[in-house]
C-alpha positions in Angstrom: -51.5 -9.6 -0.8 -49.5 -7.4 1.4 -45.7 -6.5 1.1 -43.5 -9.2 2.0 -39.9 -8.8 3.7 -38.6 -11.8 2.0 -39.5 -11.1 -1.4 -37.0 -8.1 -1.0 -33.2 -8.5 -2.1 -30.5 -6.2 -2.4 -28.7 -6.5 -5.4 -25.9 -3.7 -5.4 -25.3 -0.8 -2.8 -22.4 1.8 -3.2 -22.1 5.4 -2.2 -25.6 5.5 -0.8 -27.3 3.9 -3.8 -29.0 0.7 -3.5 -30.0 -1.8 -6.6 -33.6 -3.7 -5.2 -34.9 -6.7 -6.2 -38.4 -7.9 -5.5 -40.5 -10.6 -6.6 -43.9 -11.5 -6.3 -47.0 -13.3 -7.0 -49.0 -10.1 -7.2 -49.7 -7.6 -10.2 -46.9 -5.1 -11.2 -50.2 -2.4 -11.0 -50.5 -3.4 -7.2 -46.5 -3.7 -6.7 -46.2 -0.2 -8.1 -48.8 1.6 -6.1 -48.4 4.5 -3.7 -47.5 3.2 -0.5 -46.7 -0.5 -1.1 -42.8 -0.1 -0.1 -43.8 2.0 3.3 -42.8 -1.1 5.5 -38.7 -0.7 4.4 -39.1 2.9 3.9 -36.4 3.6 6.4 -33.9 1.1 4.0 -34.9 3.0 0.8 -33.4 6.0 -0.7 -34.6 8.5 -3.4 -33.0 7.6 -7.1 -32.6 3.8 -5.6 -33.4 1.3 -8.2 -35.7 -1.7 -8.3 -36.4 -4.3 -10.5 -39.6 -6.5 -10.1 -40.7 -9.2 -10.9 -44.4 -9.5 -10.9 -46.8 -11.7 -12.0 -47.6 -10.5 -15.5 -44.4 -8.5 -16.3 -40.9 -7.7 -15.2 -40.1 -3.4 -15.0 -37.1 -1.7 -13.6 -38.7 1.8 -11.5 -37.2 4.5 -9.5 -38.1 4.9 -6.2 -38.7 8.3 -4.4 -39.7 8.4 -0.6 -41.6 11.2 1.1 -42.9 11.9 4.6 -45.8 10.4 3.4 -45.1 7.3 1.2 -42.3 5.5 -0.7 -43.6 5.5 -4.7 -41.8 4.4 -7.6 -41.7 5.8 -11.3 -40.8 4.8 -14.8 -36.9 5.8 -15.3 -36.8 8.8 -17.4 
């Protein structure tokens, strides 16, 4: 399954960060992939935060947006 708009909250914004909350039915391997986020890349900023909620595990990433894609990584 594709990304879907209305599994996509905003928790928190301030000062240009934004807190992201997204749930779905789907894997967190498949949620976490290269490119999954591209459809709202023009709402997402580098260092912006989300937590998802997959179907076999909850994680907290980063997420970093290129030209090319919006990606997401562990928090250091």
């Amino acid at each position: 399954m594709a990304f879907q708009n209305k599994n996509l909250s905003v928790i928190a914004y301030a000062n240009g960060f934004t807190l992201w909350q997204y749930a779905a039915s789907e894997t967190l391997a498949t949620i976490t992939a290269s490119g999954y986020f591209n459809g709202v890349k023009t709402l997402m900023n580098s260092g912006d935060l989300v937590i998802i909620n997959a179907s076999d595990k909850t994680s907290i990433k980063k997420i970093a947006v290129s030209d090319s894609a919006v990606t997401t990584a562990a928090l250091d």
